[in-house]
C-alpha positions in Angstrom: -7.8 45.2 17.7 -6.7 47.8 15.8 -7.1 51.8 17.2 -8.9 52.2 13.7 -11.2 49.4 14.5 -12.3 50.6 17.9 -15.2 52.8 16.7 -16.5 49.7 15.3 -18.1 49.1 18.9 -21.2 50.5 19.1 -19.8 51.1 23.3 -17.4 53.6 21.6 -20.3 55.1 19.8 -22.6 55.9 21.9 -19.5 57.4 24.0 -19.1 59.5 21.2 -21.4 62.1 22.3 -19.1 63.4 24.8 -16.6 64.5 22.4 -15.9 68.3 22.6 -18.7 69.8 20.1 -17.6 72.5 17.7 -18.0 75.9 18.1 -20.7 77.3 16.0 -18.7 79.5 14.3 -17.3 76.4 12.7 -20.1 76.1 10.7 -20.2 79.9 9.4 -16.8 78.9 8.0 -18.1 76.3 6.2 -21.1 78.0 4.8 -18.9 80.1 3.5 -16.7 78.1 2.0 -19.8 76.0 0.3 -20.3 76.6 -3.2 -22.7 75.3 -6.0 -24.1 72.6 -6.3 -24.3 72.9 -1.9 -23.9 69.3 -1.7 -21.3 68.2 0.9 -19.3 65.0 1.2 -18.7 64.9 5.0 -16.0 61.7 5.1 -15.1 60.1 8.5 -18.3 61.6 9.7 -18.5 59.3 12.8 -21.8 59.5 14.1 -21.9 62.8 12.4 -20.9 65.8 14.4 -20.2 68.0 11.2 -22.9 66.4 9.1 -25.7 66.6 11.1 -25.6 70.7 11.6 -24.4 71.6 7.6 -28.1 70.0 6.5 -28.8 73.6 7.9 -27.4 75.5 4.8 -26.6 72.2 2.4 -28.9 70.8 -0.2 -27.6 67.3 0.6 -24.9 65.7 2.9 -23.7 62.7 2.3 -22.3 61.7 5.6 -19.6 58.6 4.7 -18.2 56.7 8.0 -17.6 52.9 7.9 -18.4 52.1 11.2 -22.3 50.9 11.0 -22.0 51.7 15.0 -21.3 55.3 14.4 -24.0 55.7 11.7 -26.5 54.0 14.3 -25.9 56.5 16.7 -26.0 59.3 14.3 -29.2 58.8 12.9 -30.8 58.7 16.8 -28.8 62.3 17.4 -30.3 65.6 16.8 -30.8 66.1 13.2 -29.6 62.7 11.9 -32.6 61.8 10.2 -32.8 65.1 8.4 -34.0 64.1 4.6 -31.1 66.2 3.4 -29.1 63.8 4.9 -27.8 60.4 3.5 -25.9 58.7 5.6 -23.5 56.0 3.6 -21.8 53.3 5.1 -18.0 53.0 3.9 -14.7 54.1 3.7 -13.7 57.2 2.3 -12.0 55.4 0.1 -14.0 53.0 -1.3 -18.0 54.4 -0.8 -20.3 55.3 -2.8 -20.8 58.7 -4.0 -22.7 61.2 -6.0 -20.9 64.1 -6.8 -20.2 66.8 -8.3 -19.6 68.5 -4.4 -19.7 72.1 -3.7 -17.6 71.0 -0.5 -15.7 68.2 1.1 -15.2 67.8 5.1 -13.2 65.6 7.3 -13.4 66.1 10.7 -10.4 64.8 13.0 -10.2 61.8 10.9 -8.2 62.8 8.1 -5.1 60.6 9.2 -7.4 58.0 9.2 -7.7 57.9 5.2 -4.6 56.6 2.2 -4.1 60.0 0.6 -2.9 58.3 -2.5 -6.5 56.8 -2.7 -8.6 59.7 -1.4 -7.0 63.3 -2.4 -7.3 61.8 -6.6 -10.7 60.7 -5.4 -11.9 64.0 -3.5 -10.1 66.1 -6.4 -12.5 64.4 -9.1 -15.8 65.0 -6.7 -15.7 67.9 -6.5 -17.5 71.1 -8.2 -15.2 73.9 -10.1 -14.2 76.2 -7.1 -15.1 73.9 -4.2 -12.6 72.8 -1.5 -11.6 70.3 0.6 -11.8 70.9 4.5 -9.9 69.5 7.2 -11.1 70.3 10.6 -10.5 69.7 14.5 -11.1 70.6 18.0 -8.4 72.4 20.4 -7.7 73.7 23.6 -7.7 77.3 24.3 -6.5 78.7 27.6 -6.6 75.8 30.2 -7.7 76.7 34.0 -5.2 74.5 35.4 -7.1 74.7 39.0 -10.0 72.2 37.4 -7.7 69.9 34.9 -6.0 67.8 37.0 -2.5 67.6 35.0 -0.1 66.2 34.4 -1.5 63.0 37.4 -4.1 61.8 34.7 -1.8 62.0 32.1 0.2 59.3 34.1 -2.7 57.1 34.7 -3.4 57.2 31.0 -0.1 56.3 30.0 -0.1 53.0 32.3 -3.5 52.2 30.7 -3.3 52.8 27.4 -0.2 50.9 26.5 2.2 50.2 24.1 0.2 51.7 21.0 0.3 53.0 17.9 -0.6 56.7 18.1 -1.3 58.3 15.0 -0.5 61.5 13.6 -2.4 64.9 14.0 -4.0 66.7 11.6 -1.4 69.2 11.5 1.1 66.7 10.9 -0.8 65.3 8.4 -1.6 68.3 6.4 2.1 69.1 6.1 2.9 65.9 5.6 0.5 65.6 2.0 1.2 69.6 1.2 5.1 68.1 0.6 3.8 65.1 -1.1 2.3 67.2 -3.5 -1.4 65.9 -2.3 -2.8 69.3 -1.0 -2.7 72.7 -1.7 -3.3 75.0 1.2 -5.5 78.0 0.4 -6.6 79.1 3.9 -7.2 78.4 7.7 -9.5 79.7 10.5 -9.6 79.5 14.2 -12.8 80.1 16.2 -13.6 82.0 19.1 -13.1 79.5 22.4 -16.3 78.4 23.7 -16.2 77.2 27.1 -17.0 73.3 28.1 -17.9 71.6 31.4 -18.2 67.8 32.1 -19.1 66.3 34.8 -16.1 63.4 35.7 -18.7 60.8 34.6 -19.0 62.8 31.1 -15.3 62.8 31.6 -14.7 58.8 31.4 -17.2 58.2 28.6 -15.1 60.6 27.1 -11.8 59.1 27.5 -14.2 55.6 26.8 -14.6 57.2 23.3 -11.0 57.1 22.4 -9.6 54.8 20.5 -6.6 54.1 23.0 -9.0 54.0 26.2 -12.5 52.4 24.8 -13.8 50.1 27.1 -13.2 47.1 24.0 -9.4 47.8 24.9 -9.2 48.2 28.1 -11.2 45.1 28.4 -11.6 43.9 32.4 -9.4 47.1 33.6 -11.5 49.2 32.6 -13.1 49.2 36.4 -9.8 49.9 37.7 -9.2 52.6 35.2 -12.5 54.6 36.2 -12.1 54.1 39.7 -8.3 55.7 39.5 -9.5 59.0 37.5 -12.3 59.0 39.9 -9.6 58.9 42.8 -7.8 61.5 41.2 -10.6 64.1 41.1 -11.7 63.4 44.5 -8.3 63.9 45.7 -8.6 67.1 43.9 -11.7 68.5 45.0 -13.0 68.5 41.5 -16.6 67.1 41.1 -16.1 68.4 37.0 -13.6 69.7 34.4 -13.4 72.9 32.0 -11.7 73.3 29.4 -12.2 75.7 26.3 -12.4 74.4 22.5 -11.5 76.3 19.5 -12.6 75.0 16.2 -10.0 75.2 13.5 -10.7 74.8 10.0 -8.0 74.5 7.1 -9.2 74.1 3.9 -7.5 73.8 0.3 -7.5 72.0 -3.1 -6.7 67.9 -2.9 -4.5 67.1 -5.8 -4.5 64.3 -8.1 -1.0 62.8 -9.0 
């Protein structure tokens, strides 16, 4: 199975919840950066962590993911079966859409997409003025006394094998600003917010990724949870903290 293909399970999906949130302030950015008509094209929306909260200041979303899983799931989550919302099974390059958009999102999922099919396609969408932004979750300061590195990075390095790991968005972004696909016009970091989970939180996180989802790991997934669970014990943790810091980048796509 391909790492793309993972969130095709709806296991993975309903995992999905356990991914880090993003700040609020993430979403004052993005008001912000909305303009006329206030209709945003949210692409890779999963099962709609970005989409779900802009139907607060949006007209219309239009959430595109091409996982039917991730769509179920969103429309059972808090706000997913807003009216303002439209949620549209597909890829970002090959769905559906409605434009003209006063903005365009993708959340952690922007390596996911061909730029030479999406930025021409995002570039025609949307509205005079409006941009396209990329966005992510990251760490701020780490307490080290309750993350339990580098051990678990060990245990998922035996587990999660000999794959293909894909780029992050940083990477990415300068990757199509030298291909001439995007034009950065600004960035953003939020305030860290903290977040707690619980170890069980903890492995339906990890179960959420597309290197350690259950449809991967397949019969070792036992042995996997029971080895993370060693490892806290041994530590004396019963949870883990960590703090998250939205960061948004946002710019012009370009069509070549």
């Amino acid at each position: 199975m391909s790492l793309g293909g993972v969130f095709a399970d709806p296991d993975v999906a309903r995992a999905y919840r356990q991914r880090a949130p993003y700040p609020p302030e993430t979403f004052a950015i993005l008001e912000r950066l909305l303009v006329e008509p206030r209709t945003v094209l949210d692409v890779g929306a999963g099962s709609g962590g970005l989409a779900r909260s802009m139907v607060r200041f949006a007209r219309r979303v239009d959430a595109v993911d091409p996982s039917a899983a991730m769509i179920g799931e969103g429309r059972t989550l808090p706000g997913g079966s807003d009216p303002r919302l439209r949620w549209i099974a597909g890829s970002a390059e090959e769905a559906p859409l409605e434009p003209p958009y006063g903005l365009i999102t993708a959340g952690s999922s922007i390596h996911w997409m061909d730029p030479a099919r999406v930025m021409p396609r995002f570039a025609a969408a949307l509205a005079p003025g409006a941009h396209l932004a990329v966005l992510e979750t990251d760490d701020g300061e780490r307490d080290d006394r309750t993350h339990p590195l580098p051990e678990i990075l060990e245990i998922y390095g035996r587990y999660s094998g000999p794959v293909k790991h894909h780029s992050g968005m940083r990477d990415v972004l300068v990757t199509l600003e030298a291909s001439g696909y995007f034009v950065r016009e600004g960035e953003q970091r939020t305030t860290a917010v903290p977040l707690r989970r619980s170890v069980e939180e903890y492995l339906e996180f990890l179960h959420s990724t597309s290197e350690l989802a259950r449809v991967r790991l397949g019969e070792r997934t036992a042995r996997f949870d029971e080895e993370v669970r060693g490892l806290f014990a041994r530590k004396g943790l019963t949870s883990i903290d960590r703090q998250v810091v939205g960061v948004v980048v946002w710019g012009r796509p370009v069509s070549k």
